[in-house]
C-alpha positions in Angstrom: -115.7 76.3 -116.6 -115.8 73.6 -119.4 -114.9 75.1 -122.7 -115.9 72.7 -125.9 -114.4 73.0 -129.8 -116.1 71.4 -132.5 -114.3 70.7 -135.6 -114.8 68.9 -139.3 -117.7 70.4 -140.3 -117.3 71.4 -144.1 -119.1 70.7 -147.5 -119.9 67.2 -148.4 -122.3 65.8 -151.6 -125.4 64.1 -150.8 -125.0 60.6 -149.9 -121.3 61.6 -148.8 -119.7 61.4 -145.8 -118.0 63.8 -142.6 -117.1 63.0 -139.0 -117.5 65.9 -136.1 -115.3 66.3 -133.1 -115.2 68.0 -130.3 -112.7 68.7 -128.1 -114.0 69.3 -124.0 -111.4 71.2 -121.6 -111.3 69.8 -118.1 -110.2 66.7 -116.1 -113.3 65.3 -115.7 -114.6 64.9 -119.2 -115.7 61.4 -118.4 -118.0 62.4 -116.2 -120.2 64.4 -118.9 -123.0 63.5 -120.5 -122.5 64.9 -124.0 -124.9 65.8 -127.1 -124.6 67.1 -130.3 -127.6 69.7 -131.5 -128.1 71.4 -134.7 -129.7 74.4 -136.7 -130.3 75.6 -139.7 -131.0 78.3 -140.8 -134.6 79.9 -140.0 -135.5 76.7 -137.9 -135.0 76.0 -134.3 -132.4 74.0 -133.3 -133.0 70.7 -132.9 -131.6 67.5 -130.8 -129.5 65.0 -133.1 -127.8 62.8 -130.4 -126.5 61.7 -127.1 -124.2 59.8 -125.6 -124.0 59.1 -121.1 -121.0 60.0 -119.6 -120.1 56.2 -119.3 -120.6 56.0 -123.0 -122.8 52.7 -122.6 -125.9 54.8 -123.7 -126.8 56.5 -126.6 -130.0 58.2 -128.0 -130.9 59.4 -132.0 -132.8 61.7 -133.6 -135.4 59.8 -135.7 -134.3 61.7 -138.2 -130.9 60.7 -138.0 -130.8 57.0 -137.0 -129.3 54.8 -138.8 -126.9 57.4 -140.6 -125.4 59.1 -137.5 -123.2 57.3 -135.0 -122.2 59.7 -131.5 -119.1 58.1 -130.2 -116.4 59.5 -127.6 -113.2 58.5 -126.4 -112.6 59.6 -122.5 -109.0 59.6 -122.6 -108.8 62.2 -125.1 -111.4 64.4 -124.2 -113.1 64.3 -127.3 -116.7 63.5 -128.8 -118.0 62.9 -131.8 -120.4 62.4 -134.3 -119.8 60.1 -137.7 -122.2 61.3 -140.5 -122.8 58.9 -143.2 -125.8 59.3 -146.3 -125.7 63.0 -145.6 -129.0 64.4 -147.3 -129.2 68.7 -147.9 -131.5 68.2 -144.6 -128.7 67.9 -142.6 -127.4 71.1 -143.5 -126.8 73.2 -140.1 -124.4 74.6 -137.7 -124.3 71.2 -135.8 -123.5 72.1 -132.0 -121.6 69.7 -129.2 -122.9 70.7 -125.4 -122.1 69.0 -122.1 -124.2 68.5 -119.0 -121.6 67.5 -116.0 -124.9 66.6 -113.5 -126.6 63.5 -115.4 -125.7 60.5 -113.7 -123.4 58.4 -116.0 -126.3 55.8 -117.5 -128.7 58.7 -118.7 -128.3 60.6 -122.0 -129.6 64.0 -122.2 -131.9 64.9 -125.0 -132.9 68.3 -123.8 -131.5 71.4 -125.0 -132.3 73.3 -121.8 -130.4 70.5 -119.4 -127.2 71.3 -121.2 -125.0 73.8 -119.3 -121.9 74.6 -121.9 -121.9 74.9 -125.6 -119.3 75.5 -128.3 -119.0 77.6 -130.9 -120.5 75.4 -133.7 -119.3 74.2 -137.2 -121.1 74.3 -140.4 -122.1 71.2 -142.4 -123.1 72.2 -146.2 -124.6 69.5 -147.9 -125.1 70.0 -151.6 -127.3 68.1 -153.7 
């Protein structure tokens, strides 16, 4: 059972700035491929980016590269997600989910390959 905590969502101005992190239980964090999803409200949610397990590989959401950086640091269990030139269409509940079967070059852009999920934090971006 992996259990994962996002934190530092919050409210931020357009063009501002916020940095996610979430926090994986388990030994064998490195071996997770990791991604961080979003959704707002009345939409689906939506991939943002990925990361492989051996951190080497990364993949963005059009939408989002360029302003988003996914980043994690094995020896503290944690991922994250730097947010820069926030616009109000980033407002969401942005998710952080691990997939502990992709081999540790491939990044995971599906939803549905993703076996845990935390709880979510809100980013408000006003205008």
């Amino acid at each position: 059972q992996v259990q994962l905590v996002e934190s530092g969502g919050g409210l931020v101005q357009s063009g501002g700035s916020l940095t996610l992190s979430c926090v994986a239980s388990g030994r064998t964090f490195s071996t997770y491929a990791m991604g961080w999803f979003r959704q707002a409200p009345g939409k689906e949610r939506e991939f943002v980016a990925a990361i492989s397990s051996s951190g080497d590989n990364t993949y963005y959401a059009h939408s989002v590269k360029g302003r988003f950086t996914i980043s994690r640091d094995n020896a503290k269990n944690t991922l994250y997600l730097q947010m820069n030139s926030l616009k109000s269409e980033d407002t969401a509940v942005y998710y952080c989910a691990a997939d502990l079967g992709a081999p540790r070059t491939i990044v995971v852009v599906t939803a549905e390959q993703y076996e845990y999920w935390g709880q979510g934090t809100q980013v408000t971006v006003s205008i």
